[in-house]
C-alpha positions in Angstrom: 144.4 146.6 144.3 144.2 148.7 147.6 140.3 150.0 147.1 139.2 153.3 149.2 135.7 152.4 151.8 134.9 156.3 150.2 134.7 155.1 146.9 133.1 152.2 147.7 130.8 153.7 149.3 130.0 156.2 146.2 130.0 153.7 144.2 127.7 151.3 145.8 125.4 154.8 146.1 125.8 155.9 142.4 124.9 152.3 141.1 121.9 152.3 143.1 121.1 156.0 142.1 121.2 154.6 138.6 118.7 151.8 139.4 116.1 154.9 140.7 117.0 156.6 137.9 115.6 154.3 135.7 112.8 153.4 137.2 111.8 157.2 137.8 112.3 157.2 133.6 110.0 154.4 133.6 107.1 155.4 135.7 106.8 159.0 133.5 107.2 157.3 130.0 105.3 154.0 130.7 101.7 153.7 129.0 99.8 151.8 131.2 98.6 152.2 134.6 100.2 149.1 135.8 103.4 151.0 135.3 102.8 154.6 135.8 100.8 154.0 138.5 101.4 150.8 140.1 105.1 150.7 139.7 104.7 146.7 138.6 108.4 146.8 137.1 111.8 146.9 138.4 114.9 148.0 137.4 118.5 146.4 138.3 122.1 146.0 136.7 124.1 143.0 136.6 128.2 142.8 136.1 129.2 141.4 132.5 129.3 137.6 134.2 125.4 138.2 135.6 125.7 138.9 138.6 123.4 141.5 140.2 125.2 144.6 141.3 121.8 146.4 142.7 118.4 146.3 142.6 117.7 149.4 144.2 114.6 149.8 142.3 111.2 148.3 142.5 109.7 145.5 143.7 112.3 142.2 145.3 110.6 139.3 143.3 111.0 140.8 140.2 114.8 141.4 141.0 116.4 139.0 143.6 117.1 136.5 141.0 117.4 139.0 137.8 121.1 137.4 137.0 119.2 133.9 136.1 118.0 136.2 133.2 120.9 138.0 132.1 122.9 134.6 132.6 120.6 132.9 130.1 121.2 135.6 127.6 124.9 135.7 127.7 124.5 131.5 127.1 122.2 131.9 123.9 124.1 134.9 122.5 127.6 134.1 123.2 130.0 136.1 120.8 127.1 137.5 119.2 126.4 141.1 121.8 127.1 143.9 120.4 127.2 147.6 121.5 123.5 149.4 121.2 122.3 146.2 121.2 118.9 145.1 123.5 117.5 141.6 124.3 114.4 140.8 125.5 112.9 137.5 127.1 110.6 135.9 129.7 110.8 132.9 129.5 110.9 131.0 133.1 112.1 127.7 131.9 114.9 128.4 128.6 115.5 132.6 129.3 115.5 132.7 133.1 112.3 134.6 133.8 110.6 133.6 136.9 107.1 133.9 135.0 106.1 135.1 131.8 104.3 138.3 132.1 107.3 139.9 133.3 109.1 140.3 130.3 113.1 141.5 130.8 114.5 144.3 128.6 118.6 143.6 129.1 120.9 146.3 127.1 124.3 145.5 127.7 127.1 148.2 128.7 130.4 148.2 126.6 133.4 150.0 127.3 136.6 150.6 125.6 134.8 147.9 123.3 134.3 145.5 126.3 131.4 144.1 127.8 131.1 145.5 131.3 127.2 145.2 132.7 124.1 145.1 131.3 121.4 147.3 132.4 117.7 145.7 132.7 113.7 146.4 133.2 111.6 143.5 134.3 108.0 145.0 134.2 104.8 143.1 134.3 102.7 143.6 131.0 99.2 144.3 130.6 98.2 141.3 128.4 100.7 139.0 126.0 97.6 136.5 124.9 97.3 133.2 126.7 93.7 131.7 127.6 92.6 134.9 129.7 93.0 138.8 129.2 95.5 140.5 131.6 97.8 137.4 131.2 96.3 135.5 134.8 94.6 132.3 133.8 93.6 130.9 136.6 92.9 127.4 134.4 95.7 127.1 133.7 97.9 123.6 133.4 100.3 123.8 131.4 102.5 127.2 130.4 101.7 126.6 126.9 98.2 128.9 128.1 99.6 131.6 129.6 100.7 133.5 126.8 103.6 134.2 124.4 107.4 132.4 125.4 110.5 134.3 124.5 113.6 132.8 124.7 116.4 135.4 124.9 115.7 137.2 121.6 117.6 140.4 120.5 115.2 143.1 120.0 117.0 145.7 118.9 120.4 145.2 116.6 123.5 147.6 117.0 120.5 150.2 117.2 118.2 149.2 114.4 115.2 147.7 116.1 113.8 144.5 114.8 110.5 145.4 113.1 109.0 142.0 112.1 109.8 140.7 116.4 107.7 143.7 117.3 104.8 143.4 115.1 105.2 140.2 116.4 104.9 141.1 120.1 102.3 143.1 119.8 100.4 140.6 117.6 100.1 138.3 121.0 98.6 141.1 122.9 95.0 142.0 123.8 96.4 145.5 124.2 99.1 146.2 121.4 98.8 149.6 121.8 99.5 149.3 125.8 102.1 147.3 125.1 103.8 149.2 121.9 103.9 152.5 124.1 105.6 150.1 127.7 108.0 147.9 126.1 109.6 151.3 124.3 109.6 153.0 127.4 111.3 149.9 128.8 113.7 150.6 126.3 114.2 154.0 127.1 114.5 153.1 130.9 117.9 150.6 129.9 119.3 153.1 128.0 119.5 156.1 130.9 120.7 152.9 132.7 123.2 152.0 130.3 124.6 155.3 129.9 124.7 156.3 133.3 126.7 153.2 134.0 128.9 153.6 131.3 129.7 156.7 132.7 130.6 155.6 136.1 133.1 153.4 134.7 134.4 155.3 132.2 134.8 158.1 135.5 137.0 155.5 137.2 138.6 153.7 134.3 137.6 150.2 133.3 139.6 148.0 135.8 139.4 150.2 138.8 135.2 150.8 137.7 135.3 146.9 137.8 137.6 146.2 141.0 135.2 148.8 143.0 131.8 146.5 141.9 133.6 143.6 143.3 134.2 146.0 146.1 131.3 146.4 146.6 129.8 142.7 146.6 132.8 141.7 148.9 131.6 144.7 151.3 127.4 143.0 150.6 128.8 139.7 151.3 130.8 140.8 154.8 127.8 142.6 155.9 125.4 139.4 155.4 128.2 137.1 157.0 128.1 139.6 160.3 123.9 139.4 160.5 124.7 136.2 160.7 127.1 135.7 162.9 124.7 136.7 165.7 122.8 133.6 165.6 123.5 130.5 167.2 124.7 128.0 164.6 122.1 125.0 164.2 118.9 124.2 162.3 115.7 125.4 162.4 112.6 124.0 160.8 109.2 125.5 159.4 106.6 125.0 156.9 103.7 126.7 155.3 101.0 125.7 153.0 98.6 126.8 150.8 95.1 125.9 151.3 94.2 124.6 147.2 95.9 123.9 144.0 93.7 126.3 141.9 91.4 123.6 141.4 90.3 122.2 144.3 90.9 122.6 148.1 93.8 120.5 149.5 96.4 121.7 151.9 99.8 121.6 150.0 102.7 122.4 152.2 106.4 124.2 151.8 108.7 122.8 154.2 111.9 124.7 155.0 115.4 123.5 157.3 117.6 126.7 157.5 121.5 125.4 158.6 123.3 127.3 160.3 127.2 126.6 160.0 130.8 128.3 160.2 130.2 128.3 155.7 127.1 129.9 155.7 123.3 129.6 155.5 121.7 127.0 153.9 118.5 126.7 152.6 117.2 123.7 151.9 113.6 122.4 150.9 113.3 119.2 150.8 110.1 117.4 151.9 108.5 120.6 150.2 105.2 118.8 148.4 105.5 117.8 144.5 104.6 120.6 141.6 100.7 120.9 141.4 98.0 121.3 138.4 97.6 124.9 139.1 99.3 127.7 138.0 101.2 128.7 141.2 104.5 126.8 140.7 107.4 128.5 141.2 110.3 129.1 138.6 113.8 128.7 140.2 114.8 132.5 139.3 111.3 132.9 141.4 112.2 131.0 144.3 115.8 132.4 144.4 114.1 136.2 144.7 112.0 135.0 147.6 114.4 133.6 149.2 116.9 136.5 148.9 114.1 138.8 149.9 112.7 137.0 153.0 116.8 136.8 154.2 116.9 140.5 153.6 114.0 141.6 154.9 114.5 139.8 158.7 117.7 141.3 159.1 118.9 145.4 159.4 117.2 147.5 156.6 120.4 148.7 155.7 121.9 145.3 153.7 123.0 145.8 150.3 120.8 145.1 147.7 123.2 142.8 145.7 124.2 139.2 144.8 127.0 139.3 146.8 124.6 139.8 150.1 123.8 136.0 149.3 127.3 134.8 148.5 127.1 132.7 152.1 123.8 131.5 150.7 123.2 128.0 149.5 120.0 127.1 148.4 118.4 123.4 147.8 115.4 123.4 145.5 114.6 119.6 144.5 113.1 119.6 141.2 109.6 118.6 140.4 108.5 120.1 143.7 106.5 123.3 143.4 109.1 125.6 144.4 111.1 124.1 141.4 108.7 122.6 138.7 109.3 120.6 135.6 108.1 121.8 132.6 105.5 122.3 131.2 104.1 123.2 134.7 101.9 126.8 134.8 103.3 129.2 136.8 101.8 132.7 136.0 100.8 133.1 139.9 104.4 131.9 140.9 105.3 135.6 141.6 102.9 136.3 144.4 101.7 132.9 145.4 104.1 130.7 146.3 106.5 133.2 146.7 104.7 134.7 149.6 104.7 131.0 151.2 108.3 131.0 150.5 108.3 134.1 152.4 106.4 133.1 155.5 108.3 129.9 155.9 111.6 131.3 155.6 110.3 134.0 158.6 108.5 131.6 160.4 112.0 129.5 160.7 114.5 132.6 161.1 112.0 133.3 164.1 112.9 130.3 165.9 116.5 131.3 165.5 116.0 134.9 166.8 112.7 135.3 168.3 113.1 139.4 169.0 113.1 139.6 165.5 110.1 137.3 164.5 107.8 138.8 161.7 103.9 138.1 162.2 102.8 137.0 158.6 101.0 138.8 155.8 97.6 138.7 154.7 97.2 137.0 151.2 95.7 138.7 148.9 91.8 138.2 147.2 92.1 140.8 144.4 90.9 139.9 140.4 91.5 141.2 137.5 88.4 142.5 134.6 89.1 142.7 131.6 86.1 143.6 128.5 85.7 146.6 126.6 84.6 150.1 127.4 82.0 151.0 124.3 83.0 148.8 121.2 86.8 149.6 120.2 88.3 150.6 123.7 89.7 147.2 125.5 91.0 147.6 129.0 92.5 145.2 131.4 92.2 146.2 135.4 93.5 145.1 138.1 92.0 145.6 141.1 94.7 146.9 143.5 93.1 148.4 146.2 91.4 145.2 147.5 94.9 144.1 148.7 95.9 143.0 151.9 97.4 143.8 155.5 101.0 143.8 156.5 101.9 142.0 159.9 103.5 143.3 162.7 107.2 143.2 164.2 108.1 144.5 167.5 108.0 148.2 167.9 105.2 148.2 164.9 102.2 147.7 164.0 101.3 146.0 160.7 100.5 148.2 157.8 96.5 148.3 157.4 96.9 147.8 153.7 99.9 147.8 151.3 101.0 145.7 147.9 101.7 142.4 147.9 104.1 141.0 150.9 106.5 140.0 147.5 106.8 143.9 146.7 107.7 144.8 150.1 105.8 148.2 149.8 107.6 148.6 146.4 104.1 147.9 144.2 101.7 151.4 144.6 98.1 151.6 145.0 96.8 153.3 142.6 94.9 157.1 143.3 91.4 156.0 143.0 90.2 158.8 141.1 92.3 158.2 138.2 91.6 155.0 138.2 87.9 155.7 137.9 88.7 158.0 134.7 91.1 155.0 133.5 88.8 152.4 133.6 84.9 152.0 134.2 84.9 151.4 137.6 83.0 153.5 140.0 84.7 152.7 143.6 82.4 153.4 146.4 84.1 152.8 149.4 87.8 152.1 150.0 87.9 151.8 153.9 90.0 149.9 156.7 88.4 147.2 158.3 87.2 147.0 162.0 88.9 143.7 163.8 90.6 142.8 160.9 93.7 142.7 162.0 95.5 139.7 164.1 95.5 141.6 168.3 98.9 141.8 169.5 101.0 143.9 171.3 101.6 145.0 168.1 98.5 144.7 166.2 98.4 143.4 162.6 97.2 145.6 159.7 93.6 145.6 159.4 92.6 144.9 155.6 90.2 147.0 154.1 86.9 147.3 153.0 86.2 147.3 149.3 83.1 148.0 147.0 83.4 148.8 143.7 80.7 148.8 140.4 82.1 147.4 137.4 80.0 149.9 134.7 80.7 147.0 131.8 80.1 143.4 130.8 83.6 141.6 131.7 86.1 138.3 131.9 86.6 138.0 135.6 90.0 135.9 136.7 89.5 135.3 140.2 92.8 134.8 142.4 91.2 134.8 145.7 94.3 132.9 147.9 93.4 134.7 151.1 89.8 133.6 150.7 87.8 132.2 153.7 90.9 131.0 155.9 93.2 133.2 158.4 96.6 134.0 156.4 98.4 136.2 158.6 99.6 134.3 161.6 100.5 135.8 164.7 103.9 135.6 166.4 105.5 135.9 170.2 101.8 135.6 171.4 99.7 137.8 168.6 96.9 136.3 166.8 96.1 135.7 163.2 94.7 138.2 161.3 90.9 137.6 159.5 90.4 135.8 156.4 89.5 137.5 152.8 85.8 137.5 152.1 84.4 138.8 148.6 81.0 138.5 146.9 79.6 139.7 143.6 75.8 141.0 142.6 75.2 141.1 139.1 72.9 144.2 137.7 69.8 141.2 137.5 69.8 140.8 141.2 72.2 137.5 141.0 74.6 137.0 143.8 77.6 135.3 143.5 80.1 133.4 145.9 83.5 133.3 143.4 86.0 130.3 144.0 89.7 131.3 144.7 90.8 130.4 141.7 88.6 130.6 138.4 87.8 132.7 134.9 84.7 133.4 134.1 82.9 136.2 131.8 79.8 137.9 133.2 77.6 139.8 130.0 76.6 142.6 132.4 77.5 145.3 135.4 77.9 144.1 138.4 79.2 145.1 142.0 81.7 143.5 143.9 82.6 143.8 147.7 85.9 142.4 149.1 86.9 142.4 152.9 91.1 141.6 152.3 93.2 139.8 155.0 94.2 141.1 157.9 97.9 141.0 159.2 99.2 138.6 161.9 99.9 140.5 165.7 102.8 140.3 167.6 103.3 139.4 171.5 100.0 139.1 173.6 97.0 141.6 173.6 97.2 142.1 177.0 100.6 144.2 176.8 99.3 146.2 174.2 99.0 150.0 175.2 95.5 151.2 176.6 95.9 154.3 175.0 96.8 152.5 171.5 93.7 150.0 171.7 92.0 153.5 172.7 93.0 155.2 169.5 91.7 152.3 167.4 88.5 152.6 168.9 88.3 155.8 167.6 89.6 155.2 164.3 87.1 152.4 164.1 89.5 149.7 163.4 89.4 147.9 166.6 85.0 147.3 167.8 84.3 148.0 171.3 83.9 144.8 172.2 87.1 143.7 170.6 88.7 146.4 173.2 87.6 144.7 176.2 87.0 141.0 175.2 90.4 140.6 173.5 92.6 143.4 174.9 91.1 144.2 177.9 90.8 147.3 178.0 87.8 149.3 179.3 86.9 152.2 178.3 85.2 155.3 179.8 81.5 155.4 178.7 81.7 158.3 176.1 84.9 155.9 174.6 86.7 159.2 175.1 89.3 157.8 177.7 90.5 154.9 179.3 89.5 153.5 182.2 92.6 152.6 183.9 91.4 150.7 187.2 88.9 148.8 185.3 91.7 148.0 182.6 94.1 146.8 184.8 91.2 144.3 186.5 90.2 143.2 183.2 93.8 142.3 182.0 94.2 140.6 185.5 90.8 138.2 184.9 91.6 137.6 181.6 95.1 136.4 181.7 94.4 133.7 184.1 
């Protein structure tokens, strides 16, 4: 079948229009602020087989490997779908989730009475039980304490939702109500989704609708193939660690050899170190994601956003390490830690193969979670977002000061802090970049922020500090390493406390807590960067004075109204020798 580029092109267009769609249905029906504000949820659509067609929406981790969930269902409920059917699952070991707070919502799409693609929601929920409220358990060992598991189960039945399943759902939650009002707007999400892609087939007919989504991976899998082609074929090694295994501090390492070849890409990670106590073991649909997204985010912006980008792909994952752990390994934190580390590896090796492209790292992010009660029937569950870390620079940029977490690629939003504050009882009292935070480069690395906030009531803390007292954000082509996370707490007696990375504890009283996040790796020297640029950060009071002339070089005029260009130039020439 001779297939028109113009359709194609629509096509690819309309199905990620779909995506937004959803997602925009999502964000103004959702109940909790994790959704409606945040954005913690992402919507993509898969063919009939599983294969995702576009995940134009949201946040990468949550959709890279989306088909390992929609594959799973179509396994477990073989013969058995139905039109105006929905399933629902999270499952990372039976059900393809990559951990289980993200629960998927999968409502397939029949035509002419033929199953043609399912439309799905992964979003992240507010609590579904487990050992500690807001679903992060940082003492965590075994998955069997991190909350509810749900195999592929069909919620809703030819359109008759399944009553006793929700009552249970909600049951496992420390916020039914939160949950009641996000997993039906989850539902509502698929269904736009559903319909809209029913009608895009139904616009083309069935086999030409189909023959153009094939299109359209072929097209994904060409334009990966070309990126490629641009690099020299060999292999290229890297690794990455994390500094602890949630319970005590011991480097554990992800080691990466991309090969380069006339078949493709491989990705293979053996040597990585074995699965670990802690609860930051990676799912394979997790791993997949961050490998898909660390590929697409090195090369042009304008890659498709599908399955068949990664067709040239092969990835080795040896089981029992911690990017691919046994059961009944933990893995709540999988998502953001190791996936960054997946990440930062990945870049760090790509980089070798094309150095003008090398990505400084991220900072990792310190924030925790409270969760208590506001008076005696209100609970809440908050996250607090707008401790998170710096971005890291590329060539031409500087790193972001603060955005969400490297895995959401600037897809999770932080929240306004006013609303926030009428949310939850929080008072935030400053919310500021930092000065030197970031790594110095050429291209400086984000600068972190500054974060104090007053918690009003008696809480449970879970403390995922992983950017906590050691530089995360490494500097490439020359650039430095951002600064470390720092955080401390004072409780209303006048107590002071130093919290561990990873821990849960409960406090019975107010307290304020101060958080300097990571700062963002540079790239290429200091020296080169633009006296005008380091004099700008002066002024914004992101880059010290000292920092100007000790690091960069550059001396400014005495009112640090101008540069001192003579001075400058002397100072760069002492200090490069």
């Amino acid at each position: 079948m001779t297939l028109d580029p113009i359709a194609l092109a629509l096509v690819q267009n309309r199905l990620d229009h779909i995506s937004r769609q959803m997602g925009w249905v999502m964000t103004r029906t959702a109940r909790s602020p994790i959704f409606n504000q945040s954005h913690d949820f992402s919507c993509f659509l898969t063919d009939a087989h599983g294969t995702l067609i576009s995940q134009a929406d949201g946040i990468p981790i949550h959709t890279g490997g989306g088909g390992f969930a929609v594959r799973a269902l179509l396994k477990a409920w073989a013969g058995q779908i139905n039109p105006d059917d929905a399933f629902v699952l999270n499952d990372p070991y039976e059900a393809g989730g990559n951990h289980l707070p993200d629960w998927v919502i999968a409502r397939p799409v029949f035509v002419d009475g033929t199953l043609a693609a399912f439309a799905c929601n992964r979003a992240h929920q507010s609590d579904i039980g487990g050992g500690a409220a807001g679903t992060y358990n940082a003492e965590a060992t075994e998955i069997y304490h991190e909350g509810i598991r749900l195999p592929a189960l069909k919620l809703v039945d030819r359109g008759t939702l399944r009553h006793d399943l929700w009552a249970l759902l909600k049951l496992n939650s420390r916020t039914p109500e939160l949950l009641d009002g996000d997993v039906r707007a989850m539902l509502g999400s698929t269904q736009i989704g559903a319909e809209r892609l029913k009608a895009l087939l139904e616009d083309y007919g069935l086999a030409q609708g189909l023959a153009l989504i094939d299109g359209v991976l072929a097209h994904a899998d060409r334009s990966f193939r070309a990126a490629l082609a641009r690099l020299p074929h060999g292999v290229w090694r890297a690794e990455e660690k994390t500094d602890n295994d949630c319970f005590e501090i011991r480097d554990i390492w992800i080691r990466v050899a991309l090969e380069l070849n006339a078949d493709g890409l491989t990705v293979d990670f053996t040597g990585t170190d074995p699965q670990i106590l802690g609860f930051k073991n990676s799912s394979i649909a997790n791993t997949w994601s961050a490998v898909y997204m660390s590929l697409a985010s090195f090369f042009e912006p304008d890659l498709p956003r599908n399955e068949g980008t990664f067709r040239c792909v092969r990835i080795v994952a040896p089981q029992g390490t911690i990017v691919n752990a046994r059961p009944p390994a933990p893995m709540t934190m999988c998502t953001v830690f190791v996936a960054h580390e997946i990440v930062h590896v990945i870049w760090r090796a790509l980089g070798l193969a094309d150095p003008a492209r090398a990505c400084a790292g991220w900072g990792k992010s310190i924030h925790n979670g409270s969760a208590g009660r506001i008076g005696t029937d209100r609970p809440f569950v908050a996250y607090h977002w707008h401790c998170m870390a710096a971005g890291g620079a590329v060539d031409g940029r500087d790193g972001f000061n603060q955005i969400g977490h490297l895995i959401a690629l600037g897809g999770l939003t932080i929240p306004n802090v006013e609303g926030y504050e009428q949310t939850y009882p929080l008072r935030i009292l400053k919310h500021e970049f930092r000065c030197d935070g970031g790594g110095p480069g050429k291209y400086r690395g984000g600068t972190g922020v500054d974060y104090l906030v007053d918690v009003l009531e008696p809480a449970e803390y879970s403390f995922r500090g992983e950017g906590l007292n050691y530089e995360t954000g490494f500097g490439v082509q020359g650039g430095r390493a951002g600064q470390g996370g720092a955080m401390r707490l004072v409780l209303a007696d006048g107590t002071i406390v130093d919290p561990p990375k990873y821990q849960v504890r409960r406090f019975d009283q107010p307290l304020r807590e101060r958080a300097l996040s990571p700062g963002g790796g540079g790239w290429g020297s200091p020296l080169e960067r633009d006296p005008h640029a380091v004099l700008r950060d002066v002024r914004d009071g992101v880059v010290s004075l000292q920092a100007a002339g000790d690091v960069y070089g550059v001396v400014l005029s005495d009112d640090s109204r101008a540069v001192d260009e003579a001075a400058t130039r002397a100072r760069r020439t002492t200090l490069a020798r």
